[in-house]
VOGU-3710 file (C-alpha; in Angstrom, 3 decimals, decimal comma):
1> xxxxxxxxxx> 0,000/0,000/0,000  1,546/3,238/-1,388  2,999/5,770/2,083  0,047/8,391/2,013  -2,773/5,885/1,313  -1,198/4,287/4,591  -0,473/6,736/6,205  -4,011/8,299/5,746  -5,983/4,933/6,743  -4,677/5,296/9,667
11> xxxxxxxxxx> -5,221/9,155/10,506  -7,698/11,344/11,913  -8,966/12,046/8,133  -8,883/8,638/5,771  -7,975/9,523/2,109  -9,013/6,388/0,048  -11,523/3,920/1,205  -10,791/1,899/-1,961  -7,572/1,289/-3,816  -8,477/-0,932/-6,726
21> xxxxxxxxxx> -9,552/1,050/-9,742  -9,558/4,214/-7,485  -13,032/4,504/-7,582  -14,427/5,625/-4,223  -18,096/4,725/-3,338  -19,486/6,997/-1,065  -22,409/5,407/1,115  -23,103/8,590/2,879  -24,893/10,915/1,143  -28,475/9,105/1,834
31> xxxxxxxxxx> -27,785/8,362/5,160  -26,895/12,587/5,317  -30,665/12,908/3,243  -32,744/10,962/5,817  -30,602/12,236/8,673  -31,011/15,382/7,525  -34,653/15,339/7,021  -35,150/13,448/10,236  -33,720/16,990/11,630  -35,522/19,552/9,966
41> xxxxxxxxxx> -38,626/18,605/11,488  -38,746/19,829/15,003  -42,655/18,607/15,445  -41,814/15,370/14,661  -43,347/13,405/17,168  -41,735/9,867/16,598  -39,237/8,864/18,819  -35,549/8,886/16,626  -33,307/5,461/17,304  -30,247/7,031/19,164
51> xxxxxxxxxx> -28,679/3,235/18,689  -27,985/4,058/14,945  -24,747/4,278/13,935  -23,990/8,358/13,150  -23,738/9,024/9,461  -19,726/8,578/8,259  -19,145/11,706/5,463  -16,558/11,450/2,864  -14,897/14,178/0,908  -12,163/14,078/-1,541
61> xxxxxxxxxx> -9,078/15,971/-0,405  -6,908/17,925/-2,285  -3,619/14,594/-2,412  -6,712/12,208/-3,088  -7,596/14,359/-5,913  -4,079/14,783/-7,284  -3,356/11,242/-7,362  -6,133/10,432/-9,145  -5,328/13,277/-11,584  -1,673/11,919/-11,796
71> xxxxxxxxxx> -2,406/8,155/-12,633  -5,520/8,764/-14,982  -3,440/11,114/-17,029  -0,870/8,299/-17,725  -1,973/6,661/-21,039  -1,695/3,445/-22,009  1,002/1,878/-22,686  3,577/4,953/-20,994  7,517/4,718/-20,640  9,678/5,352/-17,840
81> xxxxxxxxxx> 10,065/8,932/-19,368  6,869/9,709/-18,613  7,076/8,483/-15,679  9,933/9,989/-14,538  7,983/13,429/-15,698  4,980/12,519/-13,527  7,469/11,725/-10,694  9,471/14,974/-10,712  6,248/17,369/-11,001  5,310/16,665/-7,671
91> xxxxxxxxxx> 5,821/18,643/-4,659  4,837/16,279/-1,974  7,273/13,636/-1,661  4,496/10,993/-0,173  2,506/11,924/-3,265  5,585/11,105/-5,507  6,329/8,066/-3,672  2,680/6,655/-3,682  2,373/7,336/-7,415  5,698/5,964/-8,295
101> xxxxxxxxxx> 4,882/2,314/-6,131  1,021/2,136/-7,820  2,569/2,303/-11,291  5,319/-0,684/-10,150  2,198/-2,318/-9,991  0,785/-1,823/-13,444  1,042/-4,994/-15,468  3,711/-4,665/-18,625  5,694/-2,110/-16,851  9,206/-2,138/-15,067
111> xxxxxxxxxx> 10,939/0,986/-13,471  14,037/1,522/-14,440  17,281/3,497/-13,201  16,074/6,836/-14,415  12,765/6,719/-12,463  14,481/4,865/-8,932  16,921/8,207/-9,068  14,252/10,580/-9,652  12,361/9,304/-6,438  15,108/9,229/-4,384
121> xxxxxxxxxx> 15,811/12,203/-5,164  12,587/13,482/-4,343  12,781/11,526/-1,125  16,157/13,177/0,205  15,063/16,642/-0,637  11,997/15,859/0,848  13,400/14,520/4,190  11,764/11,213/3,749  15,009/9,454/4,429  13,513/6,009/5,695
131> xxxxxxxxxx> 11,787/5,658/2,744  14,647/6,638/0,079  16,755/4,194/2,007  13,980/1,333/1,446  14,256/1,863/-2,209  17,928/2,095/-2,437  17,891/-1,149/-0,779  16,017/-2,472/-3,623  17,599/-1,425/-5,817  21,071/-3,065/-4,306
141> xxxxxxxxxx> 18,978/-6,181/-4,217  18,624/-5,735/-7,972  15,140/-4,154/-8,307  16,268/-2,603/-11,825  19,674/-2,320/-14,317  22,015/-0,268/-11,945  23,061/3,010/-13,995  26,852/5,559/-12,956  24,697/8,115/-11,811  22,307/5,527/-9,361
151> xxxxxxxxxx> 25,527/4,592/-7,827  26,640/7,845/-7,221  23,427/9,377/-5,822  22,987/6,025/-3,318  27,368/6,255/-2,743  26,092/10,451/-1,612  23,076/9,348/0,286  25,226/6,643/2,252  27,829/8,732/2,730  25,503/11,900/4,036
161> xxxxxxxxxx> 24,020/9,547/6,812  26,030/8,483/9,627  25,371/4,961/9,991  25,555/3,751/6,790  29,060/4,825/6,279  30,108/1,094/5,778  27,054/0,587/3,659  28,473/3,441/1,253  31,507/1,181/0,823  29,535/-2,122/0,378
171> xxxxxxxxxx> 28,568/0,097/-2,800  31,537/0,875/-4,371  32,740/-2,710/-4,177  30,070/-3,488/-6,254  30,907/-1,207/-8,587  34,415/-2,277/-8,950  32,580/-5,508/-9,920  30,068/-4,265/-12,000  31,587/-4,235/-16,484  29,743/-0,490/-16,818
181> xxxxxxxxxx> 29,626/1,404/-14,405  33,004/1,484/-12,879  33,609/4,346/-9,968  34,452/7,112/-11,221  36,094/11,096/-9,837  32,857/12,011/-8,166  32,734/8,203/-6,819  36,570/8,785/-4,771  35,450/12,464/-4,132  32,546/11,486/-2,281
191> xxxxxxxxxx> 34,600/8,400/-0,388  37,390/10,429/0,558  35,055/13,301/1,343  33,521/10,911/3,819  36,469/9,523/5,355  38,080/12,753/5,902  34,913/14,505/8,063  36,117/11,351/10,744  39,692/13,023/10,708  38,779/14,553/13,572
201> xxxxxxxxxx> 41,016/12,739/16,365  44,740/11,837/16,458  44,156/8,200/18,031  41,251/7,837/15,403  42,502/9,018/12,229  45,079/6,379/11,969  41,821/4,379/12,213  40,971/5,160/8,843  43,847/6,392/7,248  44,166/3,019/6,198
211> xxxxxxxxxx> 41,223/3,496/4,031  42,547/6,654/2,496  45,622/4,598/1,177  43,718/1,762/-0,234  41,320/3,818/-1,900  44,373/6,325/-3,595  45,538/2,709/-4,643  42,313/1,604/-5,768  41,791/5,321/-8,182  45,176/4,833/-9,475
221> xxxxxxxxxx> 45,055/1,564/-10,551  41,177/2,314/-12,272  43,206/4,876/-13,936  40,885/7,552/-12,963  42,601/11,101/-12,888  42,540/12,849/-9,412  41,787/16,649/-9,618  43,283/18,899/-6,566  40,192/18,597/-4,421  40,612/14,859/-3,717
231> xxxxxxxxxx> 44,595/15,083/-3,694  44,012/17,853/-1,021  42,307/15,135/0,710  44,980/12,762/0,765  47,393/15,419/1,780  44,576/16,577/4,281  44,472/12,982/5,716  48,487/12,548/5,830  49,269/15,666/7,559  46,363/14,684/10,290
241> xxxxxxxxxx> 48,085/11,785/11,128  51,642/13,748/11,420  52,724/11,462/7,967  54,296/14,778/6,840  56,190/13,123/4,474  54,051/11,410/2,767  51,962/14,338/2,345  54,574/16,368/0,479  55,483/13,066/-1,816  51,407/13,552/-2,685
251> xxxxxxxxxx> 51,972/17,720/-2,388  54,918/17,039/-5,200  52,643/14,561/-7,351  49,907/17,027/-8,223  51,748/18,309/-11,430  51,954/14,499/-12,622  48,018/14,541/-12,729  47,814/18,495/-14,182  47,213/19,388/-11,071  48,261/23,093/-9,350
261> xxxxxxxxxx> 48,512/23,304/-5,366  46,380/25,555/-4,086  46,352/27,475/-0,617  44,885/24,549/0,849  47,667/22,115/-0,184  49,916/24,472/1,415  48,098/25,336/4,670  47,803/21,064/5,139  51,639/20,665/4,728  52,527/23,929/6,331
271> xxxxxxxxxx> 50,804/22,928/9,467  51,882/19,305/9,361  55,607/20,294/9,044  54,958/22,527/12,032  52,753/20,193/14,365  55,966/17,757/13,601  58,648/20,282/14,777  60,266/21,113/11,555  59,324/24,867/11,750  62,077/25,961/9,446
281> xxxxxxxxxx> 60,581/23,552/6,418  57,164/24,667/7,518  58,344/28,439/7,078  59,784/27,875/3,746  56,744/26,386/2,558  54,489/29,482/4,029  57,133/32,005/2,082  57,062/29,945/-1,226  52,941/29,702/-1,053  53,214/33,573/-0,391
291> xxxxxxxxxx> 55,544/34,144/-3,215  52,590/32,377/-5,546  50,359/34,961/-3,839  48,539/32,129/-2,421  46,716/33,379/1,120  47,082/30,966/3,865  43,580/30,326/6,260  43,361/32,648/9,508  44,300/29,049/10,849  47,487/28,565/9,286
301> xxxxxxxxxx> 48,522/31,587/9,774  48,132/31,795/13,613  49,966/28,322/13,590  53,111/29,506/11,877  52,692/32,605/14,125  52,550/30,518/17,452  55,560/28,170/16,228  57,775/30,661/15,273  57,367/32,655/18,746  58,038/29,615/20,573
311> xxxxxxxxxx> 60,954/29,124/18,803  61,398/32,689/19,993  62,055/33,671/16,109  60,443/36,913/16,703  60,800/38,842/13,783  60,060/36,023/11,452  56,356/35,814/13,812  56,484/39,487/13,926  56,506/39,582/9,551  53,850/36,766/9,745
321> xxxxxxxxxx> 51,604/39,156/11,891  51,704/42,052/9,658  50,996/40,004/6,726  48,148/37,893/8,305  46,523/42,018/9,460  47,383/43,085/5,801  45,230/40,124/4,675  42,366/41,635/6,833  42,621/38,767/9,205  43,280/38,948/13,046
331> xxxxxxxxxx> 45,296/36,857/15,204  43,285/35,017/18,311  44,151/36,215/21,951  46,616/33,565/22,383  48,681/33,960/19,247  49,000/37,482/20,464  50,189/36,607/23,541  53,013/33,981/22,812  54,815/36,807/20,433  54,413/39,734/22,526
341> xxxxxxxxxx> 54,508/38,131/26,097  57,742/35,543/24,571  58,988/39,298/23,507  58,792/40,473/27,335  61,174/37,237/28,703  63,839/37,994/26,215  64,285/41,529/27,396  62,475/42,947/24,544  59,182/44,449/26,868  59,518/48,004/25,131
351> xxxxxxxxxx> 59,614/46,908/21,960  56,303/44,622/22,461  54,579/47,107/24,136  54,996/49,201/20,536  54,116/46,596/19,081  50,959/45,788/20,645  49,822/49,677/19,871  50,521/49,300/16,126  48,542/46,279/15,963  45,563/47,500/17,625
361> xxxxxxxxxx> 45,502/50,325/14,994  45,745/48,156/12,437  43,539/45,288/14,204  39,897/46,736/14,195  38,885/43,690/15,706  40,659/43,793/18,882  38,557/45,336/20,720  39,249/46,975/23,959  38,845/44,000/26,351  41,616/42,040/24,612
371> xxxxxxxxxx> 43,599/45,372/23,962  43,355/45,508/27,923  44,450/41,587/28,777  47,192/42,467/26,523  48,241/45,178/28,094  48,056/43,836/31,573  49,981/40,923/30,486  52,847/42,815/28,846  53,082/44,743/32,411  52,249/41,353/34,632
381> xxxx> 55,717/39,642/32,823  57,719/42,904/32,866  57,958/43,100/36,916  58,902/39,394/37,041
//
């Protein structure tokens, strides 16, 4: 039984009393006529039967009426196509999804790969994830002919929700099975882009870096082309787990595959390099991705900010501050504080208290609470 006609039946309003044919027969417009004229007479002396059962009225609603419109309009003998049209010009999703299972019922029809997408489609946009993953299901199952772009949008939905990660990857094997419909750009993009978002622990992402290489092995060897996006992703996922340099044999890779870095590329090895120690490798990576007049994220910049001044490299930090304000970007309290505060135990407490008024002119989001917590640290480490 179609979702709305079931869900209906068993509301405060029932939609269909009848499914077969769709004709509805309506029983209660004489028992409304000899209600009603049982009513109208107030003299009536005879005694009414209170034991009756009370007149049931039934109207057509406005989805009862549009389904019928739907399925009556579909001729004889129609094609997926026009299915697939009747499918996407609804704006109910139940509506779509009840008209889409009482045509799978029609004899001498079959849906297909074009009309399974469209629904699901309409599903997901529609928030009727339950149902969209029942169909995808049967379609795994082998409901219809799979097609590249029903694998994709079921490899998306898995990947979207968070347990059926595993089931995204149940997928793909499939498709390295499957003689047309290999996995293709968006298939990696989508896995990687899925793996990555659990990156976000150091005892964890070792977890599934293991993943990330297999599946780089896996796109190579299908020959399929990586663009920067996913390469940034298998830098990303490197530099996470501190496997700087494999990172920058990936970073030095990208031309092989046409591939430019881009700020990101940088900002992943930059802050590897740096979370690893090896601040002078990290700065001459931030200096060559300036020289390309590539901007770094606020991020990366407050991180080669931080290590430098705790390498008590203060002019190098001091440089990197200027360039992150000329950027229109502003340093966090704390990246503040280990320049001008490191500044004050080398001797240098004059020279960071100028400082600290230059940047406040030139940092209009300061403010004067952390202009103050500033200030009173800059005096707080002078009288030690």
């Amino acid at each position: 039984m179609p979702v709305i006609l079931h869900r209906l039946l068993k509301g405060p309003r029932p939609l269909f009393r009848h499914l077969s044919g769709l004709q509805i027969t309506d029983h209660s417009l004489h028992s409304r006529t000899v209600s009603t004229s049982a009513t109208e007479n107030p003299q009536n002396p005879e005694p009414q039967n209170t034991n009756l059962p009370l007149p049931r009225t039934r109207t057509r609603t406005p989805l009862q009426t549009q389904f019928e419109t739907w399925t009556q309009n579909l001729k004889p003998g129609f094609t997926p196509a026009d299915v697939d049209a009747a499918i996407r010009a609804q704006s109910d999703p139940d509506l779509a999804l009840d008209i889409f299972r009482w045509i799978a019922q029609q004899r001498n029809y079959k849906h297909d790969s074009v009309t399974y997408l469209t629904v699901i489609k309409v599903l997901v946009v529609g928030r009727r994830y339950h149902q969209a993953e029942t169909l995808i299901e049967e379609v795994i199952a082998g409901a219809c002919d799979m097609s590249l772009p029903l694998y994709n949008s079921i490899i998306r939905f898995c990947c979207g929700r968070k347990f059926l990660f595993n089931r995204a990857f149940d997928v793909y094997k499939k498709m390295l099975k499957s003689e047309d419909c290999k996995p293709t750009l968006e298939t990696y993009t989508l896995l990687f882009n899925s793996l990555l978002r659990r990156f976000n622990k150091l005892n964890v992402c070792y977890v599934y870096l293991h993943a990330v290489k297999s599946l780089t092995k896996q796109m190579k060897a299908s020959g399929v082309i990586p663009d920067t996006f996913v390469l940034n992703m298998i830098i990303k996922a490197y530099a996470k787990c501190l496997e700087i340099d494999q990172a920058i044999r990936i970073f030095r890779e990208m031309g092989l595959y046409g591939c430019e870095p881009n700020e990101y590329s940088y900002g992943y090895i930059v802050k590897g390099l740096l979370e690893k120690g090896r601040v002078e490798q990290g700065l001459g990576f931030y200096k060559e991705m300036r020289e390309k007049g590539l901007v770094p994220s606020g991020s990366t910049f407050m991180v080669v900010i931080c290590s430098l001044g705790m390498e008590r490299r203060f002019e190098d930090a001091i440089g990197v501050v200027f360039d992150m304000l000329k950027n229109s970007m502003s340093p966090d309290l704390l990246t503040y504080k280990t320049v001008l505060e490191g500044m004050c135990q080398e001797g240098r407490g004059d020279e960071a208290f100028e400082l600290l008024e230059k940047w406040k002119e030139k940092d209009g989001s300061m403010g004067d609470k952390n202009y103050k917590i500033l200030l009173n640290g800059l005096h707080f480490v002078n009288r030690e």
